[in-house]
N, C-alpha and C positions, 0 to 999 in steps of 0.2 A: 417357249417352244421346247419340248420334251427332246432329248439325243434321238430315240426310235426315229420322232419328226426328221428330223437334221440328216440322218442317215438315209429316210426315204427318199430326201431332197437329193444328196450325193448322187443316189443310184439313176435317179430319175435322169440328173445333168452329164453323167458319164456317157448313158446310153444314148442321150441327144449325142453329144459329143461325137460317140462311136457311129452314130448314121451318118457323120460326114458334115452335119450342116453347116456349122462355122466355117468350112473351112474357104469357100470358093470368096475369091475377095470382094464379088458383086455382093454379097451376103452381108460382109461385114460392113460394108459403106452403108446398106442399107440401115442396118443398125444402130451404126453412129450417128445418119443423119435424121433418124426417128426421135435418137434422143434430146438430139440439138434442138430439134424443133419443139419435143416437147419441153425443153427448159427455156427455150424464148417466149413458149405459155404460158408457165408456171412462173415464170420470172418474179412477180409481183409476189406471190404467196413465198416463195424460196428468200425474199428478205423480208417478209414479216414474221415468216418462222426464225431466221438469224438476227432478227431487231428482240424477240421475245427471249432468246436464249443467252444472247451476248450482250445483246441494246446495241448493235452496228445499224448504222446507218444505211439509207441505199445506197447512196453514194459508196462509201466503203467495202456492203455486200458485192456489190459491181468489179468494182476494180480486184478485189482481192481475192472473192470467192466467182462468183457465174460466170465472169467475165475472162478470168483464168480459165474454167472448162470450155467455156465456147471458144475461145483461143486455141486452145488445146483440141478441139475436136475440129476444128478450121483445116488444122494442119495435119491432121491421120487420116480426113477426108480428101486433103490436095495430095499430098504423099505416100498413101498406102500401097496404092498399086504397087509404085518403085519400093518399099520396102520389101510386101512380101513376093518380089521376082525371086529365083535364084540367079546365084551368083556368079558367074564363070570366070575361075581362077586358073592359071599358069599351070601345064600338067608337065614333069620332070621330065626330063628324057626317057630314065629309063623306065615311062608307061606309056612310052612312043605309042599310037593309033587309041587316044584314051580323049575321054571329056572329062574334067575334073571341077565340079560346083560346092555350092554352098547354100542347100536352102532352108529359109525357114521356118518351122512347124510349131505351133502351138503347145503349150504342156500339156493341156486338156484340163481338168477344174481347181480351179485357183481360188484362194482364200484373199478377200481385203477385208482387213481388218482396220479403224480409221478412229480417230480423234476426236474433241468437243472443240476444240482451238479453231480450228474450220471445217466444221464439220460437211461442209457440202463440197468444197474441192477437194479435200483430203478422202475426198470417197468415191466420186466420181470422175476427177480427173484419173487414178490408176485406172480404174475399171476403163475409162477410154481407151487407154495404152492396152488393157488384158485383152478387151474382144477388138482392138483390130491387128491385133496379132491371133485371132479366131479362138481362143478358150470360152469357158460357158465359167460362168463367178458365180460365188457367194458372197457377199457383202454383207458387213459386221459393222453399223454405224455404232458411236458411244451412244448409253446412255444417260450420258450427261447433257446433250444436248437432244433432248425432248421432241421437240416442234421441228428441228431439222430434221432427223428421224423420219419422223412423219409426212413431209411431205417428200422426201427422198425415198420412200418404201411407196408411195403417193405414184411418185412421178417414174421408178422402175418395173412396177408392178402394170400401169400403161401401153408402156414402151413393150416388154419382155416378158414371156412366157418365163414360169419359177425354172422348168428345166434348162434355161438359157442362164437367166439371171435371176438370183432368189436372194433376197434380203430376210436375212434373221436379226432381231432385235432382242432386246434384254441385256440383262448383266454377267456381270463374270461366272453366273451357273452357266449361263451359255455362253460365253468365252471359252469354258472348258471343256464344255460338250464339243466345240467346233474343234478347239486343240486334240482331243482326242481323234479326231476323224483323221484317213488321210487320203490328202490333196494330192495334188501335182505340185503348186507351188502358194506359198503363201508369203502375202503384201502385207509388213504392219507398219503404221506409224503411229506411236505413243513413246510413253515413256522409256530409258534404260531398265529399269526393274521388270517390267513387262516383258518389252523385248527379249532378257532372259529368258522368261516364263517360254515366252511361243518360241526361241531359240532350240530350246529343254525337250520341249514336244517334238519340233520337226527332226531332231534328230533319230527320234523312235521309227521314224519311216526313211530315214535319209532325206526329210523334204527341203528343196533349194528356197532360199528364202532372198525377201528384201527388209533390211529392217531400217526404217529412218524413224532413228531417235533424235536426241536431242543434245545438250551439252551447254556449258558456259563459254560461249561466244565473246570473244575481245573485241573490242574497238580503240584502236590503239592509233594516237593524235601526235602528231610531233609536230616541232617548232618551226617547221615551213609550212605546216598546214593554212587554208584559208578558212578561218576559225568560225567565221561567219557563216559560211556555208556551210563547214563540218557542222556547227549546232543545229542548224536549220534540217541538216539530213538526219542525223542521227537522230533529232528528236521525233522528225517522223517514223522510223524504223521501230523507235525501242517503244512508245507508247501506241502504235497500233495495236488494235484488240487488245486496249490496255497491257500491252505487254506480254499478253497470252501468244505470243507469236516462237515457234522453234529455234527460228536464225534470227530472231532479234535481238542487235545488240546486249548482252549480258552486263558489262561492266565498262568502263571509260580506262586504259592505258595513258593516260596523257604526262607529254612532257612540263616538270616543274616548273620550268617558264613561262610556260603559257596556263597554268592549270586558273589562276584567278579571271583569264579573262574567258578562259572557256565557259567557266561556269557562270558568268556574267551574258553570253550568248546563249547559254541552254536555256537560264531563264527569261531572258528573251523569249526569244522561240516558243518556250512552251505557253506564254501567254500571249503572242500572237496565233499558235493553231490552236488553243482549245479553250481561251480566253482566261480573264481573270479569276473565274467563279468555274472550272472544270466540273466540280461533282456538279453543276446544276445545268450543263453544257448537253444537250441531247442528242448529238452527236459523238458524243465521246462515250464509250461504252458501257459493262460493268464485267466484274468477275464474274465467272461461272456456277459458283456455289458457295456456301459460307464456309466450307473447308477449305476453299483453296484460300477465300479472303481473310480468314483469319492466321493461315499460315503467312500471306504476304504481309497481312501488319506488326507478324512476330519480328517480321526480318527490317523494320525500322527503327532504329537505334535513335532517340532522340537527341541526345549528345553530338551527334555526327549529321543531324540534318539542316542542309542548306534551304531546300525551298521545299513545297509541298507537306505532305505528310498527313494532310487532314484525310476522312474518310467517312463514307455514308453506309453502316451497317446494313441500314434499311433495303438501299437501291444496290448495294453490295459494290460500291463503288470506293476508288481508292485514289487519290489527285498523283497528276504525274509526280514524283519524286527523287529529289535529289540528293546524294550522300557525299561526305569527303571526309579525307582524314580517315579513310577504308583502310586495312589491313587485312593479309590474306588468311588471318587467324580469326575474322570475324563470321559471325553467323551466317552474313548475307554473302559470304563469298565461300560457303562451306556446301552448296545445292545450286540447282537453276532454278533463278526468280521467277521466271512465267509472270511476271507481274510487272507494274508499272514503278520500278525501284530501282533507279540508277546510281550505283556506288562509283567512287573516281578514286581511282589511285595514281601514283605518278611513276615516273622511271625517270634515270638521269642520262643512260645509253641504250641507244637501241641494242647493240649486243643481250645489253641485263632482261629487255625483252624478250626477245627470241627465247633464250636461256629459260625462260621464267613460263611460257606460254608451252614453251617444249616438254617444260617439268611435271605437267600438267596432262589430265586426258583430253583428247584431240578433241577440237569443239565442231560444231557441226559449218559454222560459218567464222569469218573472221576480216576484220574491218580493218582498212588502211587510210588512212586521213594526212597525206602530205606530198609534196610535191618534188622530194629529191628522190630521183629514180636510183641512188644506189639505195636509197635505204628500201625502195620499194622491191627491186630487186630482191635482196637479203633477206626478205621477209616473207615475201612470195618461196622462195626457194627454200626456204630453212627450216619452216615450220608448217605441219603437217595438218591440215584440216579438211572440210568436206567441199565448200566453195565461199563465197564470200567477193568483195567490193573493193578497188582503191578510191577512195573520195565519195562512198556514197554507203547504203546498207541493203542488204536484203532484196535488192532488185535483181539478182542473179536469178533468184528462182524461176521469174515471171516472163520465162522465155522457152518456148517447145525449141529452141536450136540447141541448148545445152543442157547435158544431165543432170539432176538434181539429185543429191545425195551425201552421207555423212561417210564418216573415216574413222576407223578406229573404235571409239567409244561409243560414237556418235554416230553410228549404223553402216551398216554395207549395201552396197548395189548403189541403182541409181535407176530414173526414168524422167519423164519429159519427152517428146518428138521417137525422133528416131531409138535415142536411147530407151525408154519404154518401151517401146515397139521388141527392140531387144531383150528388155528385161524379160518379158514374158513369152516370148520366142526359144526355139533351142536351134541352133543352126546346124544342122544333120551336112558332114562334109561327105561328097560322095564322087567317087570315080567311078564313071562310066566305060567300061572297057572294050573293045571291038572284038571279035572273035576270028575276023580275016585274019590275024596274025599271030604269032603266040612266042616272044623272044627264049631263046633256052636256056639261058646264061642262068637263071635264078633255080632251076631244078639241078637235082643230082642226077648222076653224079657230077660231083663239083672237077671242072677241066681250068687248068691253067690258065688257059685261054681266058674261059668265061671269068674267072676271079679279076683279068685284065680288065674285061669291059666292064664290070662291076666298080672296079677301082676307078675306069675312065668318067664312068656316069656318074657314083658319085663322091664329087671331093669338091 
């Protein structure tokens, strides 16, 4: 798609925009529940295009991708009304015979821009959040993932007139053509490098952004953990979508006491969920292209590995894997693995943790594995990241009642339920004022008197 194209799109979605239509909330419900329905049609095609690009299962596509959106659109259809009311707030005294609210308004055309990791809720869930808070989108699927793409451009193209909703496809020529244009507000989730990029550009317009990046994610194990269970979770978090997952587990924090049996329960685990013979397991995924697969096989050191390590060029496939004996001076602990690559390091005080995870850029999630609440305390409170688990992984996200979002390195803003709903809202504060009365105290000239009641109202 040519910029001239892109820019006709713009003009086209502004002037929908400008006639009002998003705005009435019957409108928007109508919308969202067009979509819904048509993804409970398309259901069947939306994970054979995610089985072809990732190799996920249905099962997997379900729980993790469609079944998030329909989740997610359950809840902007039960609760939109009540979000987009306004608000009526406390008016001061001194604007005695006043209404004072807070309502919320749309940006008008917003950018998402979305990922290959999951490419079908990382594109459609915001866009849920953008039109029922009434904007008109342009949506930016990767072109790494192909087939999702396709029936995601398939299945909005259905639902939505382009002046509402327009899906542009291609690569980073048109990633740039979109950066150049300006939005109202722009949704990305990709990489930290990236993020810069669209960071770089909105600032040419002043454009408000959300950016959820990513980060090296601790999961950090101590000696009152139930080690059993922590293997058992953790190993489900870190090797979904082989590992291509943003808050998945990154690396293993465990305490020296327990590091040999932990790693005696990881592998466990990992041959009870994906069995002994993983690469040949058809449920269990593959990477996304031979760049990223040969980047994650740099990053196994064979000196330092416990279990796993095999891999199938062909199917692009990579067996869950195990490391110890890690150092924060090695390869695999110098980037985020995106892969199926679990390095273990130990600590002897949670203090030297905190300290060590602090010293560090804020990760987007961050995992707690034990059972003494001071130490969970201490940890929660000390150390700075986007959200995360005590005793579990990555199931924060999978929920519209809390925001999802990174800190620091690891992206800003957030959405999900209400918080989405917000994200792409602007909340306009507004007093209402009466005209029967008109206090004098605030004009001049300034009287003694009035400075008193000025003083009386407010302190």
């Amino acid at each position: 798609m040519t910029e001239n194209e892109i820019s006709l799109i713009l003009e086209r979605q502004r002037a929908y925009f400008a006639s009002g239509a998003t705005l009435p909330v019957k409108n928007r419900l109508e919308a969202l529940k067009r979509l819904r329905a048509a993804i409970l049609t398309h259901e069947k095609e939306i994970h054979a295009a995610l089985k072809k690009d990732l190799g996920k299962s249905s099962m997997e596509s379900y729980m993790c991708e469609t079944g998030l959106v329909l989740s997610e659109l359950s809840h902007m259809i039960r609760h939109l009304p009540g979000y987009a009311k306004e608000k009526r707030v406390r008016t001061p005294l001194a604007q005695y015979i006043s209404r004072s609210f807070c309502k919320p308004s749309p940006y008008g055309t917003v950018l998402i821009m979305s990922p290959w990791n999951y490419p079908f809720l990382l594109t459609v869930e915001p866009l849920v959040d953008a039109l029922a808070a009434g904007n008109t989108a342009v949506v930016k699927p990767s072109a790494y993932s192909p087939a999702v793409t396709k029936i995601v451009e398939r299945l909005l193209l259905e639902c939505f007139s382009s002046e509402y909703v327009a899906v542009v496809t291609g690569g980073r020529e048109e990633n740039q053509c979109l950066l150049r244009q300006k939005f109202d507000y722009i949704f990305f989730t990709g990489s930290q490098s990236v993020g810069k990029e669209v960071l770089r550009h909105a600032a040419e317009y002043l454009t408000p952004v959300t950016l959820e990046l990513g980060g090296k994610s601790p999961c950090i194990v101590d000696e009152t953990a139930d080690l059993k269970l922590a293997a058992r979770r953790i190993v489900f978090g870190k090797f979904l979508n082989c590992g291509q997952t943003c808050v998945a587990p990154d690396y293993i924090l465990c305490a020296e006491s327990v590091k040999e049996e932990l790693i005696q329960q990881l592998e466990l685990q990992i041959r009870k969920q994906f069995g002994s013979a993983p690469l040949t397991n058809k449920r269990y995924g593959n990477i996304i292209n031979q760049k990223h697969f040969d980047r994650i096989c740099g990053l196994i050191e064979k000196e330092k590995l416990v279990y796993g390590g095999a891999s199938d060029a062909t199917a692009l496939k990579i067996e869950p894997t195990l490391l110890s004996d890690v150092t924060w001076e090695d390869e695999v602990m110098q980037q985020e693995i995106f892969g199926p690559v679990l390095p273990i390091l130990t600590f002897r005080r949670i203090p030297d943790v905190i300290r060590e995870v602090e010293s560090r850029p804020h990760p987007l999630a961050l995992y707690l594995f034990s059972s003494h609440q001071p130490t969970i305390d201490a940890v929660l409170s000390r150390c700075r990241f986007g959200g995360g688990c005590v005793n579990d992984t990555i199931i924060h996200l999978a929920t519209s009642a809390m925001g999802f979002g990174g800190f620091g390195e690891s992206g800003m803003g957030a959405y999900h339920g209400k918080t989405g709903f917000d994200t792409f809202s602007h909340s306009k504060s507004i007093v209402d004022k009466k005209t029967f009365l008109d206090l004098p105290m605030r004009y001049q000239p300034y009287r003694k008197v009035n400075e008193a009641l000025v003083r009386l109202f407010l302190k």
